[in-house]
N, C-alpha and C positions, 0 to 999 in steps of 0.2 A: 928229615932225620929226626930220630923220638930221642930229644935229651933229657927225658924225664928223671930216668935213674941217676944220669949225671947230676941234675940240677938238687935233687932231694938230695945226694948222699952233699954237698956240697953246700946246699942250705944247713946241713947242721952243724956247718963250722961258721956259714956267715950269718947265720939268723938262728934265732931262739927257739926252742919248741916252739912246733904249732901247736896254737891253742884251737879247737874247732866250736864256731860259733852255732847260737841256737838257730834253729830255721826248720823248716818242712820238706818232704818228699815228695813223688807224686805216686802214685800207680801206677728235683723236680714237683546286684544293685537294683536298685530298687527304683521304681518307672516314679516320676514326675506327678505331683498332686493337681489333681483338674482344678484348674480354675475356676470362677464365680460365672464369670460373664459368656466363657464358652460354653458352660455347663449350661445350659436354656436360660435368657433373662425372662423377665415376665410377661413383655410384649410377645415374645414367641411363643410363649404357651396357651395362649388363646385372649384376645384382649374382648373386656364387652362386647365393641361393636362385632366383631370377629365371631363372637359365641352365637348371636341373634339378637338385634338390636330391637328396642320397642317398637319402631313402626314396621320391621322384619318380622315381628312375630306376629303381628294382625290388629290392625287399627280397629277403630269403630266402623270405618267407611269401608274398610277394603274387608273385614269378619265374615259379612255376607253370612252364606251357609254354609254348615259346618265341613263343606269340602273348602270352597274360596276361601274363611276364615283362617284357616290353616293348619293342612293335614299334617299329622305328623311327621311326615317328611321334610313338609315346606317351613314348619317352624324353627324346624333347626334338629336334623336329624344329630344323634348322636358321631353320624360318621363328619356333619355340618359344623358343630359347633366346636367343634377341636378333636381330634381323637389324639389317641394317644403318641400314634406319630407324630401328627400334625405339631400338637404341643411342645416336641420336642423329645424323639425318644431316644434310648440310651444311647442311638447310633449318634444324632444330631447335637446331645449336650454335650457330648464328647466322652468316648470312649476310652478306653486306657490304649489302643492303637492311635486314636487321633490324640489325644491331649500329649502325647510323646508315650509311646512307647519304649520299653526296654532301648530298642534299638533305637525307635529316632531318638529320645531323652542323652542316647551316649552309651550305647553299650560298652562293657570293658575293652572290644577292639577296638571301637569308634575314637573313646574316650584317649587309646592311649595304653593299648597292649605293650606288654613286656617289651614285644619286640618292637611296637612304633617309639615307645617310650626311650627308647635306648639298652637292644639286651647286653648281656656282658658281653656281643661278640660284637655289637654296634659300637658302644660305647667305648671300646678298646681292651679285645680279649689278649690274652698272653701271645698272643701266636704276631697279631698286629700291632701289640706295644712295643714287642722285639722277642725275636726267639731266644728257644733257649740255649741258642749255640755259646760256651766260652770264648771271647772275645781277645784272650790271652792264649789261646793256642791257635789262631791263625795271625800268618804272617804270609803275604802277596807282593807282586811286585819289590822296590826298592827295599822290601823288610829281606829279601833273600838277597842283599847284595852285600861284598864285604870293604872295605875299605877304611883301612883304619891307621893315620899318620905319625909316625914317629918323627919328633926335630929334636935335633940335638946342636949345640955352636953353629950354627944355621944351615945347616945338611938337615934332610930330609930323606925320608924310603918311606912309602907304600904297601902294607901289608892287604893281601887281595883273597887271603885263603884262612879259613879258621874251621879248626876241629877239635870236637871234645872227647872228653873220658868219665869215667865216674872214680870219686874216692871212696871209698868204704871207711868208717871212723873205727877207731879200734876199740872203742869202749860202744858196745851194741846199745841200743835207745838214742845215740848221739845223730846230729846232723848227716845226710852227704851230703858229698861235695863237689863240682867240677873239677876237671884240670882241662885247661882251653890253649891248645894256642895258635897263636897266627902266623903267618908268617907272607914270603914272596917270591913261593918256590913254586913249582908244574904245579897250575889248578887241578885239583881232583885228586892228588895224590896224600893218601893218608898218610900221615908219620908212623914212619917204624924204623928198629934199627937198622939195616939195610936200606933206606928208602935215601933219594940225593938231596944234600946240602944246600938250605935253601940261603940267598945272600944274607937274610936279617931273618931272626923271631923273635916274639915273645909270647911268653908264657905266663899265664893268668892264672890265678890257683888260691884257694883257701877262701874260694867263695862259694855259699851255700845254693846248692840246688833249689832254683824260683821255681814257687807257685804263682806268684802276683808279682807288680812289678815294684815292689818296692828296692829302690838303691843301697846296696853297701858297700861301706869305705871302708879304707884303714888307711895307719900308716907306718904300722908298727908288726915286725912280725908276728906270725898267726891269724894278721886281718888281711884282706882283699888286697892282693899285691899283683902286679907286673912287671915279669923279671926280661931284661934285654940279650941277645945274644945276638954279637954283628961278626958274623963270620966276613966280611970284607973290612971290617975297621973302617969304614967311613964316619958313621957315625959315634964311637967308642973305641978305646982301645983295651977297656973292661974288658973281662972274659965273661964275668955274669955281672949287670948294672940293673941291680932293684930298685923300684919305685920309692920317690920319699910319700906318695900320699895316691892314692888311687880312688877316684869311684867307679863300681859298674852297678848299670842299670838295665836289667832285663827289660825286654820288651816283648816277647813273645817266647814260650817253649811250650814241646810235649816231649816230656822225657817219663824215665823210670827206670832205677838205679836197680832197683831189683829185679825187674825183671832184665836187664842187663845181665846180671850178674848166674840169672837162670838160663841163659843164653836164648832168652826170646826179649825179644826189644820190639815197642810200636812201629806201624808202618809207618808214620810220619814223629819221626826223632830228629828234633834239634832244638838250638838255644840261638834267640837272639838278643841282642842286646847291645848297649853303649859303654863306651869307656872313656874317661878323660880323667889322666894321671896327672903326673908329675915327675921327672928326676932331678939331679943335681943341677944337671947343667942341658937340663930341657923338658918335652910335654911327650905327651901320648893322647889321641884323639881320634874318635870315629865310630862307627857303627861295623858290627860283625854278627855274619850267620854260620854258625859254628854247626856242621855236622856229625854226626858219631862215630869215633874213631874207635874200635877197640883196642887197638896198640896203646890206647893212651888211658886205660881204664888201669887202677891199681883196688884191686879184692885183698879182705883178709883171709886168712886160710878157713875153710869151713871147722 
């Protein structure tokens, strides 16, 4: 059953103007220098004895005639006494391929490419740091379960079902706002005027539509209240028993008040969140996943 019009024409006899608080809505190189000693030392380049040594190029005894003395071959041909390979040629003192090359010296991949180096998608790109999913509009598991406890002179009831609506403020630019409530009547059955009587509810109200989860309280009308209504009198014999001090704490939602109110609303609409109040002569506590009721939505006239 939707006491909503009950509860506001009634709040303005037992509580003050609401005051509506501020808050939000909703609706990304260079090769290596050759060395000294690889580059040809001096023994490699042809030493004395290596070139044609004095008794290699023709004694007195061994001169003989000018064949046996020593033809120019046998003295020490040019190809004999070192050529220029022999000595050491540019292949041998070392090359810019052998004394390190670009690549053996450490090419830019060798050394430690972008990508060996650590690229941005090694090193921890956006996608593996964490996505970009908002982390505030999913709720899984126990975030979709509702159970929220009212005690009162030490009786107890269980609210198991919670649903919301949107306020629309009356002065344009201002906050919206929820109206939530819970109650422990047929699961799944939205509140309307016609809809059955559930044993206990409460209604939650004058609290600003979460972006983020930050908690608000009150204790005073106009802030964050939870109003009781015990259709069996177990727990009260009140007709309406308001909260002396209420906090709630969103924990997850995807809402959007306007487009509600344009009669297209997201596929995934709702609000979850914590409560832990206070009354005269007891508590309210629990966690509730409130889904959208339109019966419980109040617009201003366009």
């Amino acid at each position: 059953m939707n006491l909503r019009r009950s509860i506001l024409s009634l709040l303005v006899v037992s509580l003050a103007t609401v005051h509506t608080l501020a808050g939000c809505g909703s609706d990304d190189d260079t090769s290596a220098p050759t060395t000294g000693p690889d580059a040809g030392i001096k023994p490699d380049a042809g030493t004395t004895p290596d070139a044609g040594s004095e008794q290699d190029s023709g004694t007195t005894t061994d001169a003989g005639s000018e064949q046996d003395a020593g033809s120019e071959q046998d003295a020490g041909s040019e190809q004999d006494s070192g050529t220029t390979t022999d000595a050491g040629s540019e292949q041998d003192s070392g090359t810019t391929t052998d004394a390190g090359s670009e690549q053996d010296a450490g090419t830019t991949t060798d050394a430690g490419s972008e990508q060996d180096a650590g690229t941005t998608t090694d090193a921890g790109s956006e996608q593996d740091a964490g996505t970009g999913t908002d982390p505030f509009t999913s709720c899984e598991g126990s975030c979709q379960e509702t159970g929220v406890t009212v005690e009162m002179n030490g009786a107890q009831r269980v609210l198991t079902s919670a649903y919301f609506g949107y306020e629309e403020p009356a002065v344009p630019g201002q906050p919206w706002e929820l109206w939530i409530e819970l109650n422990n009547g047929a699961p799944g059955q939205c509140p309307s005027p016609d809809s059955d009587v559930p044993p206990q509810l409460v209604n939650v109200y004058s609290v600003k539509v979460p972006v983020d989860t930050t908690p608000q309280s009150g204790s005073l009308p106009g802030e964050p209240r939870a109003t009781l209504v015990d259709f069996e009198g177990v727990l009260t014999t009140a007709f309406f028993l308001h909260s002396t001090g209420l906090t709630f704490t969103p924990v997850a939602a995807s809402l959007c008040p306007t487009c509600a109110k344009e009669g297209s609303v997201p596929t995934s609409h709702f609000v979850a969140f914590d409560v832990n109040g206070t009354y005269e002569d007891g508590a309210i506590a629990g966690h509730g996943y409130a889904t959208y009721c339109p019966d419980l939505n109040y617009f201003q006239d366009p």
